[in-house]
Structure formats: C-alpha cells, structure tokens
N, C-alpha and C positions, 0 to 999 in steps of 0.2 A: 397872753404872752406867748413866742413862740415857745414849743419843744423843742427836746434835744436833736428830734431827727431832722425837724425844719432848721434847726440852726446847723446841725451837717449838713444837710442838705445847700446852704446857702455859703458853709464851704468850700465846697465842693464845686460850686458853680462858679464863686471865684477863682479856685483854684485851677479850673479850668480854662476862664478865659485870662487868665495873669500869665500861664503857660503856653496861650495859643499866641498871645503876642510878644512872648522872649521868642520861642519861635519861629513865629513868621519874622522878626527883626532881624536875628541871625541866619533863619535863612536866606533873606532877601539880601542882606549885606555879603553874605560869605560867595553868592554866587555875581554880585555885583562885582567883587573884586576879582574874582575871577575872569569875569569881561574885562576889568580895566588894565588887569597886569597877564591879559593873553599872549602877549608879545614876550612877556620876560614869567614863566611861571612858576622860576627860583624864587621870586619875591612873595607869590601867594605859600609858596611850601617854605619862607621862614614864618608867615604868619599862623600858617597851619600850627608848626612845632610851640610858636607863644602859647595860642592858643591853648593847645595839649599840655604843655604845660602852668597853665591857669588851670585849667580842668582835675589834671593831678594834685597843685597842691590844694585845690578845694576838697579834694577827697581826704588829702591828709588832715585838714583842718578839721572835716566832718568828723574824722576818727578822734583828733585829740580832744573834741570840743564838743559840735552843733548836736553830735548823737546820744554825746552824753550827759548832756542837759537838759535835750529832751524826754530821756526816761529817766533821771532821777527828779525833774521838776516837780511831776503831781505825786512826788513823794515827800516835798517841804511840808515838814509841821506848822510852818506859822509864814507870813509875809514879811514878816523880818527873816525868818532862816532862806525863804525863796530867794529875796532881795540877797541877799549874802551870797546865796548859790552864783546866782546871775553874774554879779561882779566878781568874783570868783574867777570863774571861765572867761571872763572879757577880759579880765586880769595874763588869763593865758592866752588870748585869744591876737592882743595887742603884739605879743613875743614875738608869734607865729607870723603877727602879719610882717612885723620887721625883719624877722630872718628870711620871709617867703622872696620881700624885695629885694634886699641884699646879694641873696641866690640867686636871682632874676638877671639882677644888674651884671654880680660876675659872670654871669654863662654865659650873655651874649656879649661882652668884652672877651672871653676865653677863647668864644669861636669863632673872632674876626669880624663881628659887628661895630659900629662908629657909638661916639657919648649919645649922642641924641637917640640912639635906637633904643639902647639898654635903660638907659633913662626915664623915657616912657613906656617901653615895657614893662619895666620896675616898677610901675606907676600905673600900668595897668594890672598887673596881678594882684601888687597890694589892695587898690580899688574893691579888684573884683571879693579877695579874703572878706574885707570890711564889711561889704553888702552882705555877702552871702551868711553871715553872723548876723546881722542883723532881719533879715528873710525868715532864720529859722526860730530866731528868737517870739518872732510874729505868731509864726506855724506852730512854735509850739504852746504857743497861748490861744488858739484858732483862731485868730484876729486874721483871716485871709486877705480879706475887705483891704485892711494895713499896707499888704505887701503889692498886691497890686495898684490902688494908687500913687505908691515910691516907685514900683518899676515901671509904672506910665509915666512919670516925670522923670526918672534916668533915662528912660526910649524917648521923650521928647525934646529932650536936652540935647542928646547924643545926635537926631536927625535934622534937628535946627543944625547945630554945630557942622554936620556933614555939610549942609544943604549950602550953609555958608562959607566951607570950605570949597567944593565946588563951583558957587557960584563967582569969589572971591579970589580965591587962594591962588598958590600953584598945584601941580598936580597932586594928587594923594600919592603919599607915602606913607607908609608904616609908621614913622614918629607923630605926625600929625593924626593918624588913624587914630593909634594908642594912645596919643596925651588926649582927643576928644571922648572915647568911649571912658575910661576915666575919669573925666569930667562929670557925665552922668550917672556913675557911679559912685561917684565921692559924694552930690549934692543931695541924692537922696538917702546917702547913709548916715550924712548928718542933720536931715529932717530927724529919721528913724531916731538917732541916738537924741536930739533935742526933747522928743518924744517922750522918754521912758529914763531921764539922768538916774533915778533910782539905779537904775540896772546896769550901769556904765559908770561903777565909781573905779579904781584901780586899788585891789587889796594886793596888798603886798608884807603880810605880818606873817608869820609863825605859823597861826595857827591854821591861817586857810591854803598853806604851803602844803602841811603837814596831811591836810582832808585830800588835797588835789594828787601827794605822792602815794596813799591809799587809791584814789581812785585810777591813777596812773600805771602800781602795780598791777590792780585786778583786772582793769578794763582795757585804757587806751592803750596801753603799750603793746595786749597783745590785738585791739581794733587796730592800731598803725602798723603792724604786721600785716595782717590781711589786707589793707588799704593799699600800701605800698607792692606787696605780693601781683594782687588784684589790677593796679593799676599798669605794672608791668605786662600782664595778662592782656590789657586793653589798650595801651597806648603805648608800649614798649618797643612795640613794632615801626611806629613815626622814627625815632631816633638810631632804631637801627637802619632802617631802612636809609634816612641821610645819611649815615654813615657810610653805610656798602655801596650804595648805589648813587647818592646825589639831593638835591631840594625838588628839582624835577620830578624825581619820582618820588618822591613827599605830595607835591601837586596830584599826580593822577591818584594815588591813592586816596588822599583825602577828598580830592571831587566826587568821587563812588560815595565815599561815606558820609559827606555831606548829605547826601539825601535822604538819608536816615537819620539824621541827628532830629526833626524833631520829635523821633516816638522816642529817642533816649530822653530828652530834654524831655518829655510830657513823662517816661515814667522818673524821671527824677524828682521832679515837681510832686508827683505820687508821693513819693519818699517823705519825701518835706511831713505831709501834711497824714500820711499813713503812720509813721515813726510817734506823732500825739494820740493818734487813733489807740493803735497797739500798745503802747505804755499805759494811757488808761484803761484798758482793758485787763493786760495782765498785773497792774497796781492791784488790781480789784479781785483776781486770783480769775479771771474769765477767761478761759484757753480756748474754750469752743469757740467764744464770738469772736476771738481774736484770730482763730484759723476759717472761722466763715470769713471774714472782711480781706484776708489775705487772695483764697479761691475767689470772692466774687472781683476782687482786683484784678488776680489774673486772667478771667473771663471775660471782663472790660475791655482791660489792655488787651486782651489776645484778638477780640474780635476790631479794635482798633488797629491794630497792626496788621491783620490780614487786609480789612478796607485799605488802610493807606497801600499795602505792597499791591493790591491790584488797580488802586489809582495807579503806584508810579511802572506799573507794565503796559498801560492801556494808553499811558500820557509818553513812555519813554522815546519812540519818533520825535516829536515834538520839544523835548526837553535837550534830547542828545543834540538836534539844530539849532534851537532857539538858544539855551542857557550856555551851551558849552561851545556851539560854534562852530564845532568840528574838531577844534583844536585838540580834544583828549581823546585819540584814536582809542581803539580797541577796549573802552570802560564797562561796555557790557557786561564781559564775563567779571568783569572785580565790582560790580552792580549787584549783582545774583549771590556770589561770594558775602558782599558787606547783606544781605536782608540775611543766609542765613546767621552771619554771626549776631546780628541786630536780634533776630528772635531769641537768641540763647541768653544775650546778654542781659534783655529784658525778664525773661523767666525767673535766671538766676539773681536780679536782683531784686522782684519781686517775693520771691520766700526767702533769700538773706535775710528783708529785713526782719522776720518773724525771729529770726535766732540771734539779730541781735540784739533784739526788745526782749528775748530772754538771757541777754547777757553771754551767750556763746559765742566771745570773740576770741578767746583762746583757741578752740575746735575749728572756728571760722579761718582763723587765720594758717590753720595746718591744710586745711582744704585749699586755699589762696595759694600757699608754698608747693602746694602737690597741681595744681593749675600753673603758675608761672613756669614750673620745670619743666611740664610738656609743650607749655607754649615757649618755652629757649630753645626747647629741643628740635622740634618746626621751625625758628628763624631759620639755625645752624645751618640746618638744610639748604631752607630756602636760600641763605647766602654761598654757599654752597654749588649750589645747582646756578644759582646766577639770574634767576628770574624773580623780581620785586612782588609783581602784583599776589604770587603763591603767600606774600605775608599775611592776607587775612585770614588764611589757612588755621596760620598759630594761635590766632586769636580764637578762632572757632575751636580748636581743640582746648584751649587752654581755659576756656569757659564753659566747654562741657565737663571736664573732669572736678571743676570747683562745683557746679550744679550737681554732682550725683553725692558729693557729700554733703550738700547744704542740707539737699534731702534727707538723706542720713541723720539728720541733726535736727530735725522737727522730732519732736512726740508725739508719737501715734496715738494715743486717746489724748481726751478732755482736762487731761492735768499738768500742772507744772511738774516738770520731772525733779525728781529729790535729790537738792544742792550741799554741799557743805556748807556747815558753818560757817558765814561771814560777817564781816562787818558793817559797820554803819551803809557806806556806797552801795553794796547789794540791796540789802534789805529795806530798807527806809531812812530816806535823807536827814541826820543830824548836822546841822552844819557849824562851822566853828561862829558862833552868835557875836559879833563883837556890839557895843554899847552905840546907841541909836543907831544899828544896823540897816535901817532900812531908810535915815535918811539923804538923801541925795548929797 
C-alpha cells in the first residue's frame, strides 16, 4: 500500500496540474478578451472590477469558513461530530453565498450597469463562492484527485460553451461571458455536493448556532478583519483607481497584472492544500515540520517565480505585440512594478498561513490594519499627484508592512507558543452532536 509521503506526493502532483490549468484557462481567456474588446477597454476594466471582486469575497468566505474547517477538521472526535462540523459551515456557507450575490447584484445596479449585467454577475460570484467550498472541502480531506476532475469538467463546460457562443452567438459580452462561466461552475459543484450529501445537510438549531458564535468570537471575526484589511491592501486599488481616474485605466492596470496572476493563483492553490498539511502537523504538537514544510514552500515558489519573471522578460517583445497589440502603451514600467508586488505578495502569503494554522488571526489582522493604512496612505497620493499606474506602488507598500509583522508572529523555536485558556474551537473539536448526526 502506498505511504504517507507517496500519497503527498500524488497530492501534490495533482495539485499542481488542477492549478496549471485554472491557470492557463484564465490566462488564455483574460487576455483573449482583451483582444476582443481592444477597441472599447472600459468593458475589459468592468470585467477586471467583477472579477476582483469574486476574488475578494472568496477571501472573505475563506475567512468566515474554508479556513476554518480546515484546521479544526482533523480535530473531530468522531465521524458523526466531523459530519456535524461540515454541515455546520455549509450551513454558513449557504448565507455568505446569498448575501455575496445580492451585493453583487445591487453594486452593479448602484453604478449604472443594465438587469442582464448584474444578474449574471450575481450568478457568477455566487457560482464562484459555491465551488470554492467545495474545492477546499476536497483539500482538506486530501482527496486532490476530487478537485481536479470537477475543475476539468467546470473548464470543459465553460470552453464548449464559449466555443459555442462564438461560433453561434452574437458577440461576447459580459452577461453572456458571466452567465457561461457560471454554468461551469455551478455543474461541477453540484457533482461535488452529490458526492458527499453527508456534508451538505443545512443545521440550523441552537446548538450548532451557539458552537459557530464561539468560533466566530475567537477566530473569524478577527480572520474577517484581516481579510477584509488585506484585501483592501490588494485589490483596493482597482476601485479606487475607477473611481479617480476611469474603467480605462482599470484596463491598463490590470493587463500588467494579469501576467502575474498565475504565480498568485498557483500559490493559492498552495494554500488550499498547505492549510491540511499544517493543521496536521500542528494538531499533532509538530512546529518544526510544520516550519520545514512552510521554508521548503517558500523555496519552491521562490525559485518558480524567479523562472516565470525571467520567462515573461525574455518573452516580453513578443507578448507586448502579439497579446496586447500595442494598444496598452507605456505597460512596461507597471510590468516591473506588478513582479515586485507579486513577489511580496506571494512571500507574505506564504508564512501567513503558518499563523494562521496557529490560530493568530487576532495579531494577523492588526498587521492587515497596519498594511491597509500605508497602502491608503500611497493611493491618497497617488490620486493626488494624478498619475494611475503609481497605484501599484500602494500595494507594494501595504504588503510589505503586513509581511514584517507576520514575521513577527512566527515562533522562533520548535514549540507552540503558550496560549490562554480556551475553549472547545481552539483546542479540540466538540461539536454540538445532534441524534443520527452523520446521516445525510
């Protein structure tokens, strides 16, 4: 039978190629439409801003929810209390994704978008919530295998669907883009959720109200701090920038950063499947192997990321012609700008997650609040002074000062640093058990 390190090992492998092709999907799409709506590239900068924000509230969902089911899971005593756990969270999970749409729907009504745009936008962000609950719920059972053949039937569905819209349709626009990606996103999260009913019942009683406002005070509330802080830090800049200056220069900005989105997207994928790594480890009281596994990640990723930033130097003649066309003059220098903030970003959120598989989302999230206020303080400026591109500037500041406290918040030897007395959600999962808990 395999071992444990053959079987990482062959998580790993999936995890890598389930990442190579969200990936190459999104980057082949994000600069295809690029090409299509080179003529008008207000339209590619409201799809940037959707986008960003799907992004953000998956960050928010990961805080109320994905992150913290997966470090208290291999703390369940039994398969009924796990099962309880699970539905539990899907139980919050379902809220999130309704209020996520909702919010979706009214903010592109608010800022002069048609029913048909909000509507499917709504419908893609929800999509996206759904999946990505179900993703982590895979990840954190190391069922890798799982997640990638869901997201290869979501990418298959989704490129049929293009293909056929292209070949069929009338032009692509945004409503049709978003009700299609949607599509592939809805059918394979309800493969997922067919998969596992145990885990997908909806508790709504007393008592697992009562477990999730415990776990709500200690954890996510102050995880959704830091999320929310952090995201401002990273994507806050899209929204002002429309604001100050236009969707235009939403376009040039995000075409820079596209080309780094997939070492974000590969170390997020990291995350997924690091976040079960490190929960088991430090369940188990194992600090050291859980700070080897962090440095040999960042060594990984580092020396990926240097590879990729000297592919896209060596490729950039050719990419500036070929993919942009000419059309987004002067991207160089906000090129150069987005790898450094890309390297920071990925640093700091590779030893994040080590604090907050130890539960330091209180601390995390003062480091988040001390990061968003130097990256305000850089927009200010930059709106200010009058020049858009200077906004990745903010970002770069505002992710290096959350990076020097994260550091800060590791422990320097081999042990769990010594915690206050808490209850059941730190220490070990009791869950509220209700009578045939675990069946579907």
């Amino acid at each position: 039978m395999p071992g444990p390190q053959d079987t990482m090992r062959k998580s790993i492998f999936y995890s890598v190629v389930d990442q190579a092709a969200l990936s190459a999907f999104n980057f082949a799409l994000a600069f295809a439409l690029i090409r299509v709506w080179s003529d008008n590239p207000e339209v590619f900068g409201v799809y940037s801003m959707v986008f960003a924000g799907a992004l953000a509230l998956t960050s928010v969902q990961n805080a109320l929810i994905n992150a913290q089911f997966t470090i208290l899971r291999p703390k369940a005593t039994s398969e009924s209390d796990e099962a309880t756990l699970l539905s539990m969270f899907w139980t919050v999970n379902v809220a999130v994704v309704l209020g996520a749409m909702l919010l979706m729907f009214a903010a592109i009504l608010a800022t002069g978008g048609h029913l048909a745009l909000a509507a499917s936008a709504a419908a893609y962000v929800s999509a996206t919530l759904l999946r990505e609950y179900t993703r982590s719920l895979h990840f954190s059972n190391m069922n890798v295998r799982a997640v990638l053949a869901l997201d290869c039937i979501s990418l298959g569905i989704s490129i049929v669907l293009m293909a056929a819209a292209y070949a069929f349709g009338p032009p692509l626009g945004l409503p049709i883009l978003f009700a299609i990606l949607a599509t592939g996103l809805v059918v394979a999260s309800a493969l997922a959720v067919g998969g596992q009913r145990a885990h997908y019942r909806i508790l709504a009683n007393r008592e697992t109200a009562t477990f999730y406002r415990d776990v709500w005070r200690k954890h996510s509330f102050w995880a959704l701090m830091g999320v929310l802080t952090s995201e401002f830090q990273q994507r806050g800049y899209v929204f002002v920038v429309a604001a100050a200056f236009g969707a235009g220069s939403v376009a040039l900005i995000q075409a820079a950063a596209l080309l780094f989105r997939p070492i974000q997207l590969v170390t997020h994928a990291w995350g997924k499947l690091a976040r079960a790594v490190l929960a088991d480890h430090l369940a188990k009281g194992d600090v050291a192997r859980a700070r080897a596994f962090t440095l040999a990640s960042f060594a990984v990723l580092g020396v990926l990321f240097l590879a990729f930033s000297a592919a896209l130097a060596l490729g950039w003649p050719f990419i500036s012609e070929t993919l942009f066309r000419g059309r987004y003059t002067d991207l160089g220098g906000i090129v150069v700008l987005w790898g450094m903030a890309a390297a920071v970003i990925m640093a700091t959120g590779i030893f994040s997650l080590e604090a907050q598989t130890l539960m330091r989302f209180k601390e995390l999230s003062f480091g988040a609040v001390l990061g968003a206020l130097v990256c305000a303080a850089v927009l200010a400026v930059v709106v200010v002074v009058g020049d858009f591109r200077a906004s990745v500037l903010a970002v770069i500041a505002g992710q290096l000062a959350f990076f020097v406290v994260v550091l800060r918040l590791l422990p320097r030897t081999a042990s769990v640093p010594a915690a206050p007395s808490q209850s059941a959600p730190d220490a070990a999962f009791v869950a509220p058990v209700e009578k045939d808990a675990a069946r579907p």
